[in-house]
N, C-alpha and C positions, 0 to 999 in steps of 0.2 A: 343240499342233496342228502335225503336221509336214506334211500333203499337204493345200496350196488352190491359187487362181489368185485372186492380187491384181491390181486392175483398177480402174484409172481414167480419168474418161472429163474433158475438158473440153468445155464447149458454147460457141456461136455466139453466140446471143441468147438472152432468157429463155424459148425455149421449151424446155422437157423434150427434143423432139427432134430439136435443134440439135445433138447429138453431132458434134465435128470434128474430134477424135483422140480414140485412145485406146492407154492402155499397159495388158500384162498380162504380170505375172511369175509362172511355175509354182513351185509347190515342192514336191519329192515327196521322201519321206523325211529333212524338212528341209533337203534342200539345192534351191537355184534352179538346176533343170534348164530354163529354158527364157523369155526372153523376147520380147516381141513388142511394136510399135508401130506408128500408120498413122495418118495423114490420111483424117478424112471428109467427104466431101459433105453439110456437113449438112441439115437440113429442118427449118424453111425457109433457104433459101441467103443469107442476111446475118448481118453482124455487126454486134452495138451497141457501142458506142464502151467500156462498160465490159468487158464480157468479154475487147475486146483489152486492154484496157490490164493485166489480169490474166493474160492466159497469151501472147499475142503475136501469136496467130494473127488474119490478114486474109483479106478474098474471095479474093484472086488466089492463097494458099497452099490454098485448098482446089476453086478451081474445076476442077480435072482429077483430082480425089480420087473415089476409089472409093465408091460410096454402101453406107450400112450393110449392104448383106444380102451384098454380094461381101467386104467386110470379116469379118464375121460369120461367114459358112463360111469362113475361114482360120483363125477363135477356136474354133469350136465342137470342133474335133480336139484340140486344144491343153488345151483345158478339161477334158472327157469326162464324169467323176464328178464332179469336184474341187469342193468348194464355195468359192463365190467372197469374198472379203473386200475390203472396201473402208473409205477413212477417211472416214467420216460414208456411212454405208451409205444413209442417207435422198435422197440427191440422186445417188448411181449408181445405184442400184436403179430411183431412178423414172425414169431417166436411160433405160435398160436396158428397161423395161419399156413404156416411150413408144414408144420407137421400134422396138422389137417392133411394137408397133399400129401406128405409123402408116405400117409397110408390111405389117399384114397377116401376120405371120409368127406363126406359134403358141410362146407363151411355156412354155420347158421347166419353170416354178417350180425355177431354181437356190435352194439353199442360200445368205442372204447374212449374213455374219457384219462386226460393226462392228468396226476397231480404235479409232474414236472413245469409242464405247460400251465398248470394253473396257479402255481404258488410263483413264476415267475410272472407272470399278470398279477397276481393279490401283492403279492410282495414286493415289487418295483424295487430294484438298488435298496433293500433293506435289511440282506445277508449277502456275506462275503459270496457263497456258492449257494447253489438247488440242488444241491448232492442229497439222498434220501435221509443220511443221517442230519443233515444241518437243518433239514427243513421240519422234520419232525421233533426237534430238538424247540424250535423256534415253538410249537403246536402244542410244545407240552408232554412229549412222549419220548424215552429213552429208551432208541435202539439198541440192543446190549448183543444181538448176534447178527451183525450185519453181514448180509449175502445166505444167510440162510431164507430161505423160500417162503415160510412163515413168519418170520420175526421180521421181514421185509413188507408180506403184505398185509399185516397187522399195522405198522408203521404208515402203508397207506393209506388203508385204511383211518390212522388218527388225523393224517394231515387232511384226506376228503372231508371226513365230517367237520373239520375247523375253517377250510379252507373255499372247496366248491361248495 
């Protein structure tokens, strides 16, 4: 697989469309033509104590943050065709597809491809876990801020191009 956009989203609280950053790395003919990051406004506008304590983010880092659809048309160009990739596709995707709805916005049905799903196919009982940092670790790339939104789909980015 040498042309997707790897994309990671963290959330706010446990809703789906809590999105509060997100990172996306292009890659087209294998090589990473193109990164991207951004603070969101997400919805609803709080955090629970657990989600910060996993990626860092608080109210006051997203209160002047752009809300998903002003974010979103800066992705959608960036994107175009590319099908999108993410580790554990099952929680970006609904991620992704929440918050589509819950402003109303028509879902293009991107293409979503798991590296979860797939490094657990390539790599059969050959790592203790498929956790993003173990797998990309396996691939040659060190994680060094994990749960940050970029440095997350940057990581998937490495394990797609070694892996699918």
């Amino acid at each position: 697989m040498k042309d997707f956009a790897a994309i990671d989203f963290e959330t706010a609280n446990q809703h789906p469309t809590s999105v509060c950053s997100v990172g996306l790395v292009i890659v087209e003919d294998g090589v990473v033509t193109d990164r991207y990051y951004s603070l969101i406004r997400p919805v609803p506008h709080f955090y629970n104590y657990w989600n910060t304590r996993v990626h860092g983010l608080r109210l006051a880092d997203t209160a002047e943050a752009p809300p998903f659809p002003e974010v979103w048309a800066e992705i959608a160009p960036k994107v175009r065709y590319l099908p999108l990739v993410a580790h554990n596709k099952a929680f970006d995707e609904t991620c992704l597809k929440a918050v589509f709805k819950a402003y109303d916005m028509e879902y293009p049905n991107y293409p979503f491809l798991c590296t979860l799903q797939g490094s657990r196919r390539v790599l059969r009982h050959q790592l203790p876990n498929y956790q993003l940092q173990t797998v990309a670790a396996y691939c040659g790339y060190h994680l060094e801020h994990h749960h940050h939104a970029l440095a997350d789909a940057e990581a998937c980015a490495a394990i797609a191009l070694k892996l699918l």
